[in-house]
C-alpha positions in Angstrom: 6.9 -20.5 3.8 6.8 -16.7 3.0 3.4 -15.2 2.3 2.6 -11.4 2.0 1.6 -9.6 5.9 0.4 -6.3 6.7 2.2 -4.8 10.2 0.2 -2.1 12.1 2.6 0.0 14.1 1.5 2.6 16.6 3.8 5.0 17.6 4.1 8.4 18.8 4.8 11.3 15.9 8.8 11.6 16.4 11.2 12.8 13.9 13.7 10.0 13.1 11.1 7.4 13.9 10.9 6.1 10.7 14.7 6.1 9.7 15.0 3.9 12.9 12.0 1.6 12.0 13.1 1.3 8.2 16.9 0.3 9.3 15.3 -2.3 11.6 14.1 -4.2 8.3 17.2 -3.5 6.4 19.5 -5.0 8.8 17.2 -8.0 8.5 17.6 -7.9 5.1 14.0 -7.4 4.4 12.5 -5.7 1.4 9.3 -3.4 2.5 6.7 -3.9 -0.2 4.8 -0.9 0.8 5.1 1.7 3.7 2.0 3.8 4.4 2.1 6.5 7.6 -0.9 8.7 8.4 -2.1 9.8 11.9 -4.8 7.5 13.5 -8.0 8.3 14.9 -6.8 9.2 18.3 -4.6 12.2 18.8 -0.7 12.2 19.0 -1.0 8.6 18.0 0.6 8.0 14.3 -0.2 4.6 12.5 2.7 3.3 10.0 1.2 0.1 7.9 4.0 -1.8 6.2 3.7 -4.6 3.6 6.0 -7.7 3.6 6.7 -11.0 2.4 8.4 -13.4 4.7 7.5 -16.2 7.1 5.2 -16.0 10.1 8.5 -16.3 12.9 10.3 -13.4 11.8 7.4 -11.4 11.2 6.5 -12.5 14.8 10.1 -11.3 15.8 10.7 -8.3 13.7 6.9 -6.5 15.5 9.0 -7.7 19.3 11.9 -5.7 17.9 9.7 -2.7 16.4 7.8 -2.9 19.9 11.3 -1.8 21.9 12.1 1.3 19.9 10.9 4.4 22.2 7.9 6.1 20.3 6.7 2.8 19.5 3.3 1.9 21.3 2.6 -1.4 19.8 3.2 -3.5 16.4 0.3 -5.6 15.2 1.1 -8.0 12.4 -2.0 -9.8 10.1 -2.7 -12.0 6.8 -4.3 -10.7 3.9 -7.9 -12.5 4.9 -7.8 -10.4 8.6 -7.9 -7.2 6.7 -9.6 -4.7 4.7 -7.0 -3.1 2.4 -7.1 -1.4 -0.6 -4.3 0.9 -3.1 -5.0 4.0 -5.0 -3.3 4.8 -8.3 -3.5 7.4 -11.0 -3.5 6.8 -14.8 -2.6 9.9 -16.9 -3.9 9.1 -20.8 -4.1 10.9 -23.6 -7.7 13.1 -24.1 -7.7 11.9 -28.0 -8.0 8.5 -27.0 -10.8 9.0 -24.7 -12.4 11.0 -27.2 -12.0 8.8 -30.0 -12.1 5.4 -28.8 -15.2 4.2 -27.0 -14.0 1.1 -25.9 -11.3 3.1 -23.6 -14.4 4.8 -21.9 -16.2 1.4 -21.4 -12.9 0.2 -20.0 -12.6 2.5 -17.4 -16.3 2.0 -16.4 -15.5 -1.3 -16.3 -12.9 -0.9 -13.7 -14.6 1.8 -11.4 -12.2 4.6 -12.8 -13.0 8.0 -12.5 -11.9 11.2 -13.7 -9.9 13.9 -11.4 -8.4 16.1 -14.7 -9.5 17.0 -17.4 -7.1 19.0 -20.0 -6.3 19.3 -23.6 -3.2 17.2 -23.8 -4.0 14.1 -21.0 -6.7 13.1 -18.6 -6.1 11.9 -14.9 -8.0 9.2 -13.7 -8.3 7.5 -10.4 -9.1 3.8 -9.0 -9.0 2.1 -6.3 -8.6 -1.6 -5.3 -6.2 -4.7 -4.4 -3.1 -4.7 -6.5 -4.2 -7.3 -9.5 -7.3 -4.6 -10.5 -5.1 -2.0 -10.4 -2.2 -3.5 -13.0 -5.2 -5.4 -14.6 -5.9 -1.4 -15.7 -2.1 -0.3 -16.9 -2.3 -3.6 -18.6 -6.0 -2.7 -20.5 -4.6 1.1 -21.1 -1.4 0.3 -21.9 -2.4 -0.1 -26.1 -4.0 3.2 -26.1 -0.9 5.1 -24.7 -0.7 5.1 -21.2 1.4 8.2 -20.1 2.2 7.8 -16.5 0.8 5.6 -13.7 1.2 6.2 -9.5 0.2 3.9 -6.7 -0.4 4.7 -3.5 0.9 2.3 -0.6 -1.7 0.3 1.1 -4.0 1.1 3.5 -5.4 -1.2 5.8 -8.0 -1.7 8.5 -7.7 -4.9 10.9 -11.5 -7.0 10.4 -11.7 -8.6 14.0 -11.4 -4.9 15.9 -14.0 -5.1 18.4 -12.9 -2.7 20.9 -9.6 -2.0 19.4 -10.7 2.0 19.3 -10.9 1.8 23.2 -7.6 -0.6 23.3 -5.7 2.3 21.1 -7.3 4.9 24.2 -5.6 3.1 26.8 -2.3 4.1 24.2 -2.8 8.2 25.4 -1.0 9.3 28.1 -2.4 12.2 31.1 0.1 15.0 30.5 1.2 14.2 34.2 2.4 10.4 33.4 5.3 9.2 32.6 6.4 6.8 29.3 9.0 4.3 30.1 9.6 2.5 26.6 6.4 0.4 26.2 6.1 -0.2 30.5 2.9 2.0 30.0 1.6 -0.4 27.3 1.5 -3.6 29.6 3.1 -6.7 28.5 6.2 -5.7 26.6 7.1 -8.5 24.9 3.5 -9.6 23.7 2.7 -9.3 20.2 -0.6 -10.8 18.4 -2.8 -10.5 15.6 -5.6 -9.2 16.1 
């Protein structure tokens, strides 16, 4: 049975890298939900976190095939209970509205919303939470004129990490060794949740 899972890839920062991850899933005919990349907390080490929905064995397969591209250092895969995730999206609204109607301002108390521009014509506001708060907003503003709406891609951290910071050390090379694919890693073909 599909059900939504969040992969955590490691790789090194390499132009092309994510052209070659992205044709990965579209050969496997694989729509990516969302597609987050920022660099992690340990130097030359980029994290890519990538939402899908499909079943556990071709997820399993898919991080194995992720794994034997190059920069890759490791591909993690996990549910929706092993992680902390959240989205961030941006409401532009009309400034009338908020002036005039109060129940827009208890609204977007209501959904922890705050301001981040003020002008004549529209205000921005930001939130931030799991998908269903975040359309349970457009939804709420929509009457009073929503203008334009953004979300971000997820972000995620793994729950069960105990000593994952030290694990994604071992991933940083001296400038005297040598990568071979994912040799350096340890077992190549191993992928787990963590």
């Amino acid at each position: 049975m599909k059900q939504e899972f969040t992969l955590t890839v490691y790789t090194e920062n390499q132009i092309g890298l994510l052209n070659r991850i992205a044709i990965i899933f579209s050969r496997r005919k694989i729509n990516i939900e969302s597609l987050n990349t920022s660099p992690s907390e340990i130097d030359s080490v980029h994290r890519f976190t990538i939402v899908i929905n499909e079943v556990e064995d071709v997820v399993r397969k898919l991080c194995r095939q992720i794994e034997k591209q190059v920069d890759v250092l490791k591909a993690y895969y996990n549910t929706n209970d092993e992680i902390i995730w959240q989205e961030l999206a941006l409401y532009k609204v009309p400034t009338e509205v908020i002036a005039e109607k109060v129940k827009v301002e208890r609204l977007l108390r209501e959904y922890g919303a705050r301001a981040v521009a003020i002008r004549t014509d529209y205000i921005v506001f930001e939130t931030s939470g799991h998908r269903e708060e975040i359309e349970g907003l457009i939804k709420a503003l929509e009457p009073y004129g929503l203008i334009e709406f953004v979300r971000s891609a997820r972000v995620a951290i793994i729950k069960d990490s105990k000593g994952f910071h030290e694990k994604l050390k071992e991933y940083e090379q001296d400038p005297g060794e040598e990568l071979i694919g994912n040799e350096y890693l340890g077992k190549q073909d191993e992928v787990f949740t963590m």
